[in-house]
C-alpha positions in Angstrom: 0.0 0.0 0.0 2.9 2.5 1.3 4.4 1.4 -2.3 1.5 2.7 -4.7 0.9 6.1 -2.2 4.7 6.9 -3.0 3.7 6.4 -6.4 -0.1 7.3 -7.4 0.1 6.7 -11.3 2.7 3.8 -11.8 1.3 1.7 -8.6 -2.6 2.6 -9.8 -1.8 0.8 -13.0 0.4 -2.0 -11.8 -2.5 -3.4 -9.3 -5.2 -2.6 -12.1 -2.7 -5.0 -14.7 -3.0 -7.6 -11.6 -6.3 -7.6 -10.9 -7.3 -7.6 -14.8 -4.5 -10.6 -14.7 -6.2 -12.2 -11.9 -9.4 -12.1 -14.2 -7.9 -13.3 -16.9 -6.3 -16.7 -14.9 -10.4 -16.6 -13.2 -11.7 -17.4 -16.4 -9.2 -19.7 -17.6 -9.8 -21.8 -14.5 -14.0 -21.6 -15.0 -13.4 -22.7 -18.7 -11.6 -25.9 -17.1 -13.7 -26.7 -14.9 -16.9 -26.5 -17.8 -14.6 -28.8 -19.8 -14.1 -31.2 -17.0 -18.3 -30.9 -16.5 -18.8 -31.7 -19.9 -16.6 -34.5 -20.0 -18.3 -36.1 -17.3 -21.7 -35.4 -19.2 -20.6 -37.4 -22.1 -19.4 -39.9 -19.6 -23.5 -40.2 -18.4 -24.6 -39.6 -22.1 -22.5 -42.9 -23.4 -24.0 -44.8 -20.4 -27.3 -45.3 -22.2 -28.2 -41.5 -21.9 -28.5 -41.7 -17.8 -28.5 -38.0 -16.7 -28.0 -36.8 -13.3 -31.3 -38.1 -12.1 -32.3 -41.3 -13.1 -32.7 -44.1 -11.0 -30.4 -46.9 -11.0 -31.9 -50.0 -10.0 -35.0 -51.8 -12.2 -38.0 -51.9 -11.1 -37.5 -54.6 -9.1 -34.9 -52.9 -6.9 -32.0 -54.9 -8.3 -29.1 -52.9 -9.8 -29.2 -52.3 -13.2 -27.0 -54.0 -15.7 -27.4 -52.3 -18.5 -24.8 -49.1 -17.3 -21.8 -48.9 -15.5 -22.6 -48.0 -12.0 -19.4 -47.5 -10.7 -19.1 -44.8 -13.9 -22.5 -43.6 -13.9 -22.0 -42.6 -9.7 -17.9 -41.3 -10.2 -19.4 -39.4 -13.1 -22.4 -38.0 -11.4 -20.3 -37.2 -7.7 -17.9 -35.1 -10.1 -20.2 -33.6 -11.9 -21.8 -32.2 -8.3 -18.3 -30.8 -7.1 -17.2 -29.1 -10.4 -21.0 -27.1 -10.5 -20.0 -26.3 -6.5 -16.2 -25.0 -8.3 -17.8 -23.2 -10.9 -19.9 -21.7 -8.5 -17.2 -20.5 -6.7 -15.2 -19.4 -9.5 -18.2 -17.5 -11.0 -17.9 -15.4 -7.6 -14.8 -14.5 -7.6 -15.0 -13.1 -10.6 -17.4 -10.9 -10.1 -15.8 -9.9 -6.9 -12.8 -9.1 -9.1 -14.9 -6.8 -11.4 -15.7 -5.0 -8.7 -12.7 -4.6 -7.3 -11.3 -3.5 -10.8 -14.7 -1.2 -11.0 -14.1 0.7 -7.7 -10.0 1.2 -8.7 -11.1 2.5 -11.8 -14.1 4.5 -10.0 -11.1 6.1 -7.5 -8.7 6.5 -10.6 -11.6 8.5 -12.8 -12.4 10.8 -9.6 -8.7 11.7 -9.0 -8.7 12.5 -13.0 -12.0 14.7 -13.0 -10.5 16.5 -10.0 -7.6 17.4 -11.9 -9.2 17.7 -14.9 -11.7 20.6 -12.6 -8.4 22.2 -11.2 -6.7 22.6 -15.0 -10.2 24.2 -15.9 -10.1 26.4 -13.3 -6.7 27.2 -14.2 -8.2 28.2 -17.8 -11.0 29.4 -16.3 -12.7 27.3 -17.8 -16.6 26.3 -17.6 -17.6 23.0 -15.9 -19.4 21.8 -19.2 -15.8 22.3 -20.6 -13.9 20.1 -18.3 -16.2 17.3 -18.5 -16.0 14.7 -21.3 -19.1 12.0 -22.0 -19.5 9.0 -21.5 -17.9 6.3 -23.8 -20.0 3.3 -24.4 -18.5 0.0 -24.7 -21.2 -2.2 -26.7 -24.0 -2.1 -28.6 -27.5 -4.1 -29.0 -28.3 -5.0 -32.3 -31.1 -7.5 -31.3 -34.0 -7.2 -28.6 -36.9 -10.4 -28.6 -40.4 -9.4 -28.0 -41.5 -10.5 -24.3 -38.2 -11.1 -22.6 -36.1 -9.4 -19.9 -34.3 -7.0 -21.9 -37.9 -5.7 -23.4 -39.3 -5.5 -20.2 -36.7 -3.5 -18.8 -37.0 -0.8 -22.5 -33.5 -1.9 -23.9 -33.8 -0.9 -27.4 -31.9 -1.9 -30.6 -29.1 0.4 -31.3 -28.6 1.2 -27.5 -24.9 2.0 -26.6 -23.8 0.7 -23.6 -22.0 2.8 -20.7 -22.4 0.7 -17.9 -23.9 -2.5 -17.2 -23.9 -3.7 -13.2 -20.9 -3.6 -12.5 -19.2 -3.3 -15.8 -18.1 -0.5 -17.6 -15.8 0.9 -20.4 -12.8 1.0 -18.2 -12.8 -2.4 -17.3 -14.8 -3.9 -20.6 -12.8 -6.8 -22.0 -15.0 -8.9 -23.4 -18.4 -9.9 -23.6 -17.8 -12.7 -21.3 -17.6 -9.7 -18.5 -21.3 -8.8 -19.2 -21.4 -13.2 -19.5 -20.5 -13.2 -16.2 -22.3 -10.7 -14.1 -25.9 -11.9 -15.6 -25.0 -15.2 -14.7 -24.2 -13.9 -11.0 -27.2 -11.9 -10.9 -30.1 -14.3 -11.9 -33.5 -12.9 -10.1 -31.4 -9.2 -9.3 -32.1 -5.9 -10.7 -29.1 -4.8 -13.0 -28.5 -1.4 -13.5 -27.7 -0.3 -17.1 -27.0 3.3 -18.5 -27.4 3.2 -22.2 -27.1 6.5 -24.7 -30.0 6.7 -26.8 -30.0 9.1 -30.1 -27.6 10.8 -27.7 -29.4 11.1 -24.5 -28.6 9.1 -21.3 -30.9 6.7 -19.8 -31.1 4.8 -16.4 -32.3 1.1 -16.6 -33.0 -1.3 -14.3 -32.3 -4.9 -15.8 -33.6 -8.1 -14.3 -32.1 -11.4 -15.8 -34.8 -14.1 -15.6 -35.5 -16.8 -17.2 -38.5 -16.8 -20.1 -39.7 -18.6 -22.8 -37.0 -17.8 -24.9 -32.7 -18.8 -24.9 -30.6 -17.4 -21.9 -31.4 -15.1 -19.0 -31.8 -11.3 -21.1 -33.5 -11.7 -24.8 -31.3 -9.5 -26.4 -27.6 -9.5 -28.5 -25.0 -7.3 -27.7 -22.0 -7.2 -29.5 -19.4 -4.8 -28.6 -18.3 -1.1 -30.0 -14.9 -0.7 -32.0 -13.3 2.2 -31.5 
């Protein structure tokens, strides 16, 4: 800590390479462990399609023959204990956006108050000294009826923050993946530019009638 107080700018962005690093190994680690579950899926799938939940005796109680028990249980007890990892996983990496959300937060308020100070300096206005807000991503797709509808996401919508993610630490869709994953059932806040206006919207991921937990296709902005 003493270390990045000495220096503000060099230690700021050396911990913010970490903890973006730290994501990075995160989601290496979750795409292991959904390897390892799928494995184990095909390992149920070859064993006469048994799933997680069938039983395994006939109907006369007697174990059946027709499957590998021993592979069916090893399969089903791994199975089990890689959802608990992933679970686990899937939390720390939100708890690293955040972390890499509030560094970034602290880095842009220590910027604006500069930024205010050189303005004043000018004398400059405070419309002058403030820039916009970037967006990161864009929705090009919105389904009738779903989660994304309900909360008025609109095609063409430019993303500047959703939850917890945001243009400073956007890296990849798999962010945005990630925190609707970890906030099933939980109102998401989302600030999108609309024909160049700003609006506030609260985003519940839920599952409908239709594929994953939103109803909508983002795909993200190149600048």
């Amino acid at each position: 800590m003493s270390g990045e107080e000495a220096r503000p700018g060099g230690g700021s962005s050396e911990a913010r390479a970490a903890a973006v690093g730290d994501i990075h190994e995160l989601m290496r680690r979750k795409e292991e462990i959904e390897a390892q579950i799928k494995a184990n899926y095909d390992v149920l799938e070859g064993q006469k399609g048994v799933g997680m939940n069938e039983p395994l005796v006939d109907i006369e109680g007697y174990p059946r023959a027709d499957v590998d028990l021993y592979q069916v249980r090893t399969a089903r007890h791994n199975i089990v204990c890689l959802q608990n990892d992933h679970k686990a996983v899937m939390k720390q990496v939100e708890e690293a956006l955040h972390q890499l959300h509030a560094r970034d937060k602290e880095k842009q308020a220590r910027d604006m108050a500069e930024a205010r100070q050189e303005a004043l300096g000018h004398r400059l206005g405070p419309a002058e000294s403030r820039s916009p807000p970037q967006a990161f991503a864009r929705v090009n797709g919105v389904s009738p009826g779903s989660p994304a509808s309900a909360a008025g996401l609109q095609v063409d919508d430019e993303i500047v923050e959703f939850g917890s993610v945001n243009t400073q630490n956007f890296q990849a869709l798999q962010n945005i993946s990630s925190v609707v994953q970890h906030s099933e059932g939980s109102p998401l806040n989302v600030t999108v530019i609309r024909r160049g206006e700003r609006h506030q919207l609260r985003l519940v991921p839920t599952r409908w009638a239709g594929k994953g937990l939103l109803g909508c296709n983002i795909i993200p902005l190149q600048r």
